[in-house]
C-alpha positions in Angstrom: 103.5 114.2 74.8 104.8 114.9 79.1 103.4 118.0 80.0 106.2 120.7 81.6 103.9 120.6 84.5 104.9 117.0 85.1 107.9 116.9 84.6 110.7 117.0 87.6 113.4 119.9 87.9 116.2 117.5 86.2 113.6 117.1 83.5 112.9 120.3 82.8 116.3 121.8 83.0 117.9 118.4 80.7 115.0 120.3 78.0 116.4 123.8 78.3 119.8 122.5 77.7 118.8 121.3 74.5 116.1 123.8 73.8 119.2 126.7 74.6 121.5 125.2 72.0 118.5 125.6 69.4 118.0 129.1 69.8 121.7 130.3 70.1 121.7 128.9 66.7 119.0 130.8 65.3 120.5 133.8 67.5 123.6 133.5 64.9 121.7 133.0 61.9 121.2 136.5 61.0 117.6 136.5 60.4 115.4 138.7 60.0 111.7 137.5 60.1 108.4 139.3 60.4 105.3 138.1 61.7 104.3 141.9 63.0 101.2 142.6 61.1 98.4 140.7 59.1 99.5 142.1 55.8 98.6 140.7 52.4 101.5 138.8 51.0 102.6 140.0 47.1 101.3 136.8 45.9 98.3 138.3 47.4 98.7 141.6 45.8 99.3 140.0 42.5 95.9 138.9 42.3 94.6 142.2 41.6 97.4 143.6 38.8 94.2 142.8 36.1 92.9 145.6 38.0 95.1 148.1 36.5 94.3 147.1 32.9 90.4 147.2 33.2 90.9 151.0 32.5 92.8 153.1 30.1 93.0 156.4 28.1 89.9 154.8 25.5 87.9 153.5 28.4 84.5 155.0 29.2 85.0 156.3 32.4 81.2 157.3 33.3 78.8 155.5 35.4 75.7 153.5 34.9 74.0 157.2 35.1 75.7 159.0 33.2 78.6 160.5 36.1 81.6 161.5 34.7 84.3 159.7 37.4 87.1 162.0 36.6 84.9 165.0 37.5 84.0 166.6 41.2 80.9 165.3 42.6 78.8 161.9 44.3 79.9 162.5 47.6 78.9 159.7 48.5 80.2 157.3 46.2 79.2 155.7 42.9 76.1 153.7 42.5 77.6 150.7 41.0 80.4 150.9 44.0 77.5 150.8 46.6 75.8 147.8 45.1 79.0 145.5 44.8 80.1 146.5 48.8 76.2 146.5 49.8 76.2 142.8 48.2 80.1 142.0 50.2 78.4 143.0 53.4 74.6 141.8 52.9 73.4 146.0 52.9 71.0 147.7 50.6 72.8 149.9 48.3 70.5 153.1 49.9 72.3 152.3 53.1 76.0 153.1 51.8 78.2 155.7 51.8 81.8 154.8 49.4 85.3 156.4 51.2 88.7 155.9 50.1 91.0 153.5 50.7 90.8 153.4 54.5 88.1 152.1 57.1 90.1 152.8 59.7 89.9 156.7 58.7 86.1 156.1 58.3 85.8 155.0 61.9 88.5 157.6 63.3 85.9 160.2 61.3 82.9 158.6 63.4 84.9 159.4 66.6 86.3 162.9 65.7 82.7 163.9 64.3 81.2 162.6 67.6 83.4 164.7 69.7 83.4 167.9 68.0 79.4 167.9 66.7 77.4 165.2 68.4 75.6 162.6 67.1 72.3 163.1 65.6 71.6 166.1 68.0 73.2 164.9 71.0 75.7 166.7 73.4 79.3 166.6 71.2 81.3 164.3 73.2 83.6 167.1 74.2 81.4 168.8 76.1 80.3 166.0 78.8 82.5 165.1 81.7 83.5 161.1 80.9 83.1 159.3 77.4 83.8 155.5 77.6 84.1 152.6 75.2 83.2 148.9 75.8 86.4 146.9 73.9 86.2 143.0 73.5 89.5 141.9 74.5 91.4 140.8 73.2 90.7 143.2 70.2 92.2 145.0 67.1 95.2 147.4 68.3 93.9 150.3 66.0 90.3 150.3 67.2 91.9 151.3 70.5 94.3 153.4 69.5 91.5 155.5 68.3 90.1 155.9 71.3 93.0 156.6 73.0 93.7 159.1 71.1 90.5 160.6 71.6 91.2 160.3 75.4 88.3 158.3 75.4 88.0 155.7 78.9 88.3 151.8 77.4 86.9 149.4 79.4 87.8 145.7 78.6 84.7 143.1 77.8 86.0 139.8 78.0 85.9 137.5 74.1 84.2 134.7 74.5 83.5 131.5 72.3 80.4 133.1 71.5 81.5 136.6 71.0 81.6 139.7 73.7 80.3 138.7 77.1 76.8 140.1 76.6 76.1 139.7 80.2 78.2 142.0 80.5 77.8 144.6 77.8 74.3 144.3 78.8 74.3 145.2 82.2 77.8 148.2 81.4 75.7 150.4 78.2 72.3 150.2 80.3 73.6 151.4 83.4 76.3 154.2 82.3 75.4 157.2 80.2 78.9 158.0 79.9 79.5 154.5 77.4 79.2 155.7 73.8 80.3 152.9 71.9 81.6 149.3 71.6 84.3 148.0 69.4 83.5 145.1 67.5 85.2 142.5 64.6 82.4 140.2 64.3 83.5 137.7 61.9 86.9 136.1 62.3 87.7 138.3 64.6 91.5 140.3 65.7 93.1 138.2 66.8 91.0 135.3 68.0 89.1 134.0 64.8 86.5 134.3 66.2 82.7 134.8 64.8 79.9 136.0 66.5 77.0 133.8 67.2 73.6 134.5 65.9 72.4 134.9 69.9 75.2 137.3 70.4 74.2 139.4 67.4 70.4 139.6 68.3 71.6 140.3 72.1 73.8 143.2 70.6 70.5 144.5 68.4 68.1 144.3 71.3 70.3 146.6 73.8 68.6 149.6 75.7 71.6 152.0 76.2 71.0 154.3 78.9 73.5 157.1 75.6 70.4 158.0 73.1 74.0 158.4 71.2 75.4 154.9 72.1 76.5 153.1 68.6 77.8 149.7 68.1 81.3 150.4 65.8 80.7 146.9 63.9 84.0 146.7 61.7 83.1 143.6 58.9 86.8 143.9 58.1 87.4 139.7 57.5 83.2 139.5 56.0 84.7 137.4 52.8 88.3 136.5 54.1 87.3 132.2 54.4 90.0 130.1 54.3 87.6 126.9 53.3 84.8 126.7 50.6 82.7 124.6 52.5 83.9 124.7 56.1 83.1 128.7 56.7 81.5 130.3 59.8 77.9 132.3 58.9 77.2 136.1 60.7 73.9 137.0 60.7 73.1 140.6 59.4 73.1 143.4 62.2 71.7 145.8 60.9 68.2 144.2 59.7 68.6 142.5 63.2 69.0 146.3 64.7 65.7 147.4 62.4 64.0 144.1 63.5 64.7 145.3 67.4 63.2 148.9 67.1 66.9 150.0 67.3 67.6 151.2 63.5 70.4 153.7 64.5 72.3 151.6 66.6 75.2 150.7 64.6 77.4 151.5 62.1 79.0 149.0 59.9 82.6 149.0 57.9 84.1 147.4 55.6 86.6 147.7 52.9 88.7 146.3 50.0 91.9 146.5 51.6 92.7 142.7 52.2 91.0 142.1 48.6 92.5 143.9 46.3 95.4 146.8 47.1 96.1 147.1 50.9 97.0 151.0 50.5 94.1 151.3 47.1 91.0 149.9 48.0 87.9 151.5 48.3 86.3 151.4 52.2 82.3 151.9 53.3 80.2 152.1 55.9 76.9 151.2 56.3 74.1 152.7 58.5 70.4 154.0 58.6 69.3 156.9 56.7 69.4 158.6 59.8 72.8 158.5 60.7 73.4 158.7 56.7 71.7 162.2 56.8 74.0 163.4 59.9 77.2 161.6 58.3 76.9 163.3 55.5 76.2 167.0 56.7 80.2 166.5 58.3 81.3 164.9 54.6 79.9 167.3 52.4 81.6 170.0 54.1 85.0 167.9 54.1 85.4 166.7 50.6 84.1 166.9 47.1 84.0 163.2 46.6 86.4 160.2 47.1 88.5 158.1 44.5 85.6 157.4 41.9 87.8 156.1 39.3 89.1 154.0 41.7 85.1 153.1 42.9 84.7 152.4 39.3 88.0 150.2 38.6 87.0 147.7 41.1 83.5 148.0 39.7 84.9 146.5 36.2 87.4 144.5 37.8 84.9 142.5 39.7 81.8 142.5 37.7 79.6 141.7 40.5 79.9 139.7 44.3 80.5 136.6 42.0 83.4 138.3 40.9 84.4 139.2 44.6 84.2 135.4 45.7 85.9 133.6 43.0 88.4 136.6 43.6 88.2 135.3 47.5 89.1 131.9 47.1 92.3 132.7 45.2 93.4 134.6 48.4 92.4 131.5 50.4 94.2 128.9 48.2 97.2 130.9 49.5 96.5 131.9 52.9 95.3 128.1 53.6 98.8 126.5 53.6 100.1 129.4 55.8 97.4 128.8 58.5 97.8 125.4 58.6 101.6 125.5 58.9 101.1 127.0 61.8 98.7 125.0 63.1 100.3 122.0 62.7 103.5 123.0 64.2 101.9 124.2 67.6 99.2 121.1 67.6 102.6 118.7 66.9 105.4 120.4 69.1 102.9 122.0 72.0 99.8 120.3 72.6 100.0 118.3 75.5 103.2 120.5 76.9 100.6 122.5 79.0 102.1 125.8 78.1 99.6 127.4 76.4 96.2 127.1 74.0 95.0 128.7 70.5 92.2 129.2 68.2 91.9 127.5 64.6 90.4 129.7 63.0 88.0 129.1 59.6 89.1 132.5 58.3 90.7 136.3 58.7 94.0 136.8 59.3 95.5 136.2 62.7 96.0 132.9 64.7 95.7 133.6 68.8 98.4 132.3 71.0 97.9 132.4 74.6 100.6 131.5 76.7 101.5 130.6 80.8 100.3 133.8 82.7 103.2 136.3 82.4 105.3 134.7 79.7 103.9 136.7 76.5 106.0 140.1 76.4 109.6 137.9 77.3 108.2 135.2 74.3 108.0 138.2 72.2 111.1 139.7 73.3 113.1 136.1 73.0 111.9 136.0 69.6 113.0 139.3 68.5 116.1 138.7 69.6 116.5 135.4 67.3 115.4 137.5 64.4 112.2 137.4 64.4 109.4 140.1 64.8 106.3 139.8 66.2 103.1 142.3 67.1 104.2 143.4 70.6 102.5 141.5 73.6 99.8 143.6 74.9 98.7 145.2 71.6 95.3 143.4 71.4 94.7 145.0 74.8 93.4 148.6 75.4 96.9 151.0 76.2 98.7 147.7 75.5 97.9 146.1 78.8 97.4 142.8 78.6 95.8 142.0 82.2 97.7 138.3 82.2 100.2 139.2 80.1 99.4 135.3 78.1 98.1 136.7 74.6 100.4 137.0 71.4 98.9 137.6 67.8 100.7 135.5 65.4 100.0 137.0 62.0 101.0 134.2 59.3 100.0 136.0 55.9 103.0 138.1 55.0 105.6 135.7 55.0 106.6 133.4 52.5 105.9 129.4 53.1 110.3 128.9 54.0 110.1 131.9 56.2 107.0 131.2 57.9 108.2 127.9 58.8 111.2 129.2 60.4 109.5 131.7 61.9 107.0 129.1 63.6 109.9 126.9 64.7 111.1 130.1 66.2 108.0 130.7 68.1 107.8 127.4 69.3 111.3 127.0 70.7 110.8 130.6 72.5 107.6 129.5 73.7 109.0 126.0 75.4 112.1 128.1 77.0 109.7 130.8 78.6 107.4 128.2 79.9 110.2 126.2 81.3 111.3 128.7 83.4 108.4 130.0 84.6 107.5 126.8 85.5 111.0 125.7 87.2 110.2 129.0 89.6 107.8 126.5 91.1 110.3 123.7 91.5 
């Protein structure tokens, strides 16, 4: 396939033509697509609908010791709960605390707490002058959002194959009291794919933070989301590797069932040392009497045991799996070799990773739109949605249906080829 580079201004412009009388089709087509947000399909959601009948008005509804789920009480979550999660995310069941539904609330709780009270002792966060954030970028929208919202400085780490540029996180936490914390999706990452490598992870254990509070925000969000049964990428465990270092309080882990079972009813954890479990739960005891333990106790029955989790898993990947791949396919067949951009294949989670010419990504987003099709808004991955290059677009393929998807991708593709051309005919 000519790359657009090569090709003269006649050449280009003859493509256009055609590539013009595509679109404007689509354009009055009508549609109305969406490719905003890595959502669980509701063949996805179907999976779980046995989950509603595991209990009823005759089931027993008390734990392995004796709870009663309907009463007050456990803050922390149910015993059986903590062993199925500890087991998803390769924790000892000691190390756990059970939430609701959401592990974005869990870390937002980790930030406010840190602010207002401190962390283990420390100066609260509202108190000092500066508070900054390491964020690998590019990175999950939400994470920064948080921080933003905080008023908390972000400072971009560039992604590499590898994971975050330790070079560089290195050299930033040891240096700068003021850096508190690092983002991090460490397996399949948002939006890249990516997985971190075992040096990366034992780089990330050993730090020496100049912040006694600095913490490592590790958010396992993708820890079972494979797309193959063989072909899947491994994560070594951080916090045995954070134990192993001398640093046992470094991180906190999160994870949750909201991409297993019910996006908006799944049960969320995070995972730490006793330590920070002792000053986690001080704030929680004072801010609720318990979470959802019914619910704790539903998936419980549902799943049986982590068995039950990964034969649930590759039910979710036997339809995720076509949906990647479609994707795929279309950009390897109608863009390799053009020279307008690269992506990721990624073994797992739920985003594919575009990037495009420098400066094409917000009008690709916008042309797309504008043929009926909706995308996460160039930018997001990047901390107060500044993409430095403005060349990254998250493509999240798990919502749609198969038909949709593929006209969404053809979409994509056509708006990508029309961008590129004219930024590359400014050159002509």
């Amino acid at each position: 396939m000519q790359s657009y580079q090569e090709m003269s201004k006649e050449e280009l412009l003859q493509e256009k033509a055609k590539l013009s009388a595509v679109y404007k089709k689509y354009q009055q087509s009508g549609l109305k697509l969406d490719m905003s947000r890595g959502k669980p399909s509701t063949e996805q959601l179907d999976l779980s609908m046995g989950m509603l009948d595991v209990l009823n008005r005759d089931s027993d509804l008390k734990c392995e010791d004796g709870t009663d789920c309907r009463n007050y009480g456990v803050v922390d979550g149910i015993h059986e709960a903590k062993v199925l999660l500890g087991d998803m995310i390769e924790c000892h069941p000691d190390n756990i605390i059970i939430y609701g539904n959401s592990s974005l609330n869990v870390m937002y709780d980790c930030i406010s707490r840190s602010m207002t009270h401190g962390v283990m002792g420390n100066t609260p966060w509202c108190k000092l002058d500066k508070v900054k954030f390491l964020c690998p970028v590019p990175g999950y929208d939400r994470h920064f959002a948080i921080t933003e919202y905080f008023g908390i400085e972000m400072i971009n780490v560039p992604m590499l194959p590898t994971g975050p540029d330790m070079d560089m996180v290195e050299k930033l936490v040891s240096e700068d009291e003021a850096i508190k914390g690092i983002w991090c999706v460490p397996k399949y990452s948002n939006p890249q794919g990516i997985t971190y490598s075992d040096e990366t992870v034992r780089r990330f254990a050993r730090l020496k933070p100049a912040a006694k509070d600095f913490r490592i925000y590790w958010d396992n969000a993708y820890g079972v989301h494979h797309l193959y049964d063989i072909d899947q990428d491994n994560l070594i465990e951080i916090l045995a590797e954070c134990k192993r270092a001398g640093n046992p309080d470094m991180v906190y882990k999160f994870c949750s069932t909201s991409k297993i079972t019910f996006s908006g009813s799944g049960i969320a954890a995070l995972a730490t040392s006793l330590n920070n479990l002792e000053d986690i739960k001080k704030q929680l005891s004072i801010a609720t009497i318990g979470h959802d333990k019914v619910n704790q106790l539903r998936h419980v029955r549902f799943f049986g045991d982590i068995h039950g989790v990964m034969e649930h898993m590759k039910k979710h990947a036997d339809i995720l799996r076509p949906k990647f791949e479609l994707v795929l396919d279309t950009l390897d067949q109608e863009l390799a070799g053009r020279g307008v951009g690269s992506w990721i294949r990624p073994k797992g989670g739920y985003f594919i990773c575009f990037e495009s010419l420098e400066g094409c990504a917000k009008a690709i987003v916008s042309k797309a739109k504008k043929a009926g099709m909706v995308m996460t808004p160039a930018g997001a991955p990047f901390p107060y949605g500044k993409d430095p290059k403005d060349s990254v677009i998250r493509i999240a393929p798990t919502y749609p249906t198969l038909e949709d998807l593929r006209l969404a991708t053809d979409i994509f593709v056509v708006c990508v080829k029309l961008v590129s051309i004219d930024k590359i005919l400014e050159t002509k």
